[in-house]
N, C-alpha and C positions, 0 to 999 in steps of 0.2 A: 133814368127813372129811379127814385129813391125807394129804398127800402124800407116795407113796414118795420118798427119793433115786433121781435118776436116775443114771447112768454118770458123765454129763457133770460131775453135783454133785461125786460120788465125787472126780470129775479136780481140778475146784478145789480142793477142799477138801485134798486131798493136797500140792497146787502151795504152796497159800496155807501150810498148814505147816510146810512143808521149808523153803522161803523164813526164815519167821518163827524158825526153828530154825539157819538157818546165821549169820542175821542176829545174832540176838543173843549166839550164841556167838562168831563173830567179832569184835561190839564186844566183848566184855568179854574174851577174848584180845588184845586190840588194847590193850585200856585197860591190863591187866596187863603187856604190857611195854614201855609207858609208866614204868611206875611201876618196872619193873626196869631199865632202863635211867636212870631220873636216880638210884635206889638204888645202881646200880654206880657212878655220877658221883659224888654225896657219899655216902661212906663208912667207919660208923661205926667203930671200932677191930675190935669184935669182930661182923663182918658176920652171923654163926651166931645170935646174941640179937637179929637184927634181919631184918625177912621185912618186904616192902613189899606185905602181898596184899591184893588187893580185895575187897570184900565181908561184911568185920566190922562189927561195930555204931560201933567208931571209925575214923578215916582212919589209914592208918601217919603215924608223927610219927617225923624229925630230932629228936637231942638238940643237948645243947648242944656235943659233945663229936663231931666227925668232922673225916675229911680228905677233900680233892677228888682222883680219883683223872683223871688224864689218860694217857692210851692206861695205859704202863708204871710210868710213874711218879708219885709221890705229892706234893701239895701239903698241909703241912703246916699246921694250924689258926691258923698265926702269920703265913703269908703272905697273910691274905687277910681280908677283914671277915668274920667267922665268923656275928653275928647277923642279917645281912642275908640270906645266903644261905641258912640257915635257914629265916630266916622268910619267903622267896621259896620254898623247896624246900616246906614245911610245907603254906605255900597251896596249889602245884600239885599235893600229892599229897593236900590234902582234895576239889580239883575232879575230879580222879579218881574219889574214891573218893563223891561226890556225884553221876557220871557214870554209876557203877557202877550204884550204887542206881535210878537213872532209867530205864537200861535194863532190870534186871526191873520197873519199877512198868508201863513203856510196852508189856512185854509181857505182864506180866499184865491191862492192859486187854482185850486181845482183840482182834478183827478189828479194831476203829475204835478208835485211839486215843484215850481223855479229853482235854478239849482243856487242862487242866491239865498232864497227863502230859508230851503233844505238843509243849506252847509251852515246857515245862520243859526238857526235853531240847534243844530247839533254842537257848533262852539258853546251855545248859550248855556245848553244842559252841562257841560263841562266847568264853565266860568260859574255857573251856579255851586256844585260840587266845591270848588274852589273860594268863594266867597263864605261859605256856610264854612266850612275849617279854619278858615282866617277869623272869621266872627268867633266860632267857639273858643281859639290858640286867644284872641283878644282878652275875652273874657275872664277865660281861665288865669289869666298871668294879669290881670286889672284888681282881681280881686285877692284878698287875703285869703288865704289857706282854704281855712273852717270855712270860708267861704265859696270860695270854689269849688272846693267837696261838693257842698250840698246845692251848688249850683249844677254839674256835670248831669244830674239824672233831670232836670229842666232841657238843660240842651239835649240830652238822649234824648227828649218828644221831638224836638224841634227837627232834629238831623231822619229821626224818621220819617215826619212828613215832608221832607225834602227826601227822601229817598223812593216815597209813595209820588210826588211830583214827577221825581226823572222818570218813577216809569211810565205814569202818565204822557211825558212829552216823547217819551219812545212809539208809545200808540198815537199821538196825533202822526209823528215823522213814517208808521207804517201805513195808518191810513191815507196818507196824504201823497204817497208815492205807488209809483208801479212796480209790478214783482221786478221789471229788469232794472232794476237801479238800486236794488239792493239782492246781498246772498248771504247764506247763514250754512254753515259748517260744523260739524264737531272741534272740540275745541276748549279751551280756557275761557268762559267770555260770558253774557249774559245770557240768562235763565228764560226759559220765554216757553210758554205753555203748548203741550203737546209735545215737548222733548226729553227726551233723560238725557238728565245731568246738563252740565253748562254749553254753548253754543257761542260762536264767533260770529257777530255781526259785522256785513263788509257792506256800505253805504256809497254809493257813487252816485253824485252829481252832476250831468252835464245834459 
């Protein structure tokens, strides 16, 4: 004979949703303006024929053909290695938009995420990290000096909101799992509310 819901279930199950709903609407607001802020950084002539949004069946793609734009002013396609940066922008907006993708796969798992889904996501936060440094090391060493300079505090927004993302996709990978497949320790490690000082996160998949 099956079991009515009790209150108490009602309460979870409500907690466990709302959670799972701010979670991954937050990553992928987080991920989208990611991707609008390096779109405002390299930009194409005519910015109207070009939308960086998340969530198509392709990643948005850089032509061959834009400028860097810093605070007001415009760096022209001649001042700077133009296929490098490109092809550094191209990368970090297919990991975006591979990030995108992750986040509904990891929420349409359900309560316990696939440990496919899980582990995927968690490389992705890392390759993300890693695309955004290579794009900014790109940048920096494309452009002339006096240029770089006053480029560095543009990339400071950009690398923020890729740091305001990773932890976003930390809250879909907590909502999206059960307590036993992850533990958290004292430690070296990430910051996460309700603790003093920094904490070690251990993530198990299976």
């Amino acid at each position: 004979m099956a079991t009515e819901p009790t209150r108490d279930d009602d309460w979870t199950e409500s907690i466990r949703e709302r959670y799972q709903t701010h979670a991954t609407t937050g990553a992928e607001d987080a991920l989208q303006a990611v991707a609008d802020a390096v779109g405002e950084f390299v930009a194409p002539p005519q910015p109207s024929d070009w939308e960086p949004e998340l969530g198509g069946e392709q990643p948005p793609g850089l032509s061959a053909e834009f400028d860097v734009q810093i605070d007001a002013g415009t760096i022209t396609s001649n001042e700077f290695d133009v296929e490098s940066v490109r092809t550094a922008a191209n990368e970090l907006f297919e990991t975006l938009q591979l990030l995108a993708t992750g986040v509904d796969a990891i929420s349409a798992a359900g309560d316990a995420a696939t440990a496919d889904a899980g582990s995927a996501l968690f490389d992705g936060i890392r390759l993300l990290q890693l695309d955004v440094d290579r794009f900014e090391q790109t940048v920096v060493d494309s452009l002339p000096e006096r240029l770089a300079t006053a480029a560095k505090s543009t990339l400071d927004r950009i690398k923020d909101k890729v740091k305001r993302a990773v932890g976003s996709l930390w809250n879909t990978l907590f909502a999206h799992t059960t307590l036993d497949n992850w533990q958290v320790s004292g430690g070296i490690g990430t910051t996460l509310p309700g603790f003093t000082g920094n904490v070690t996160l251990a993530l198990t998949f299976d």
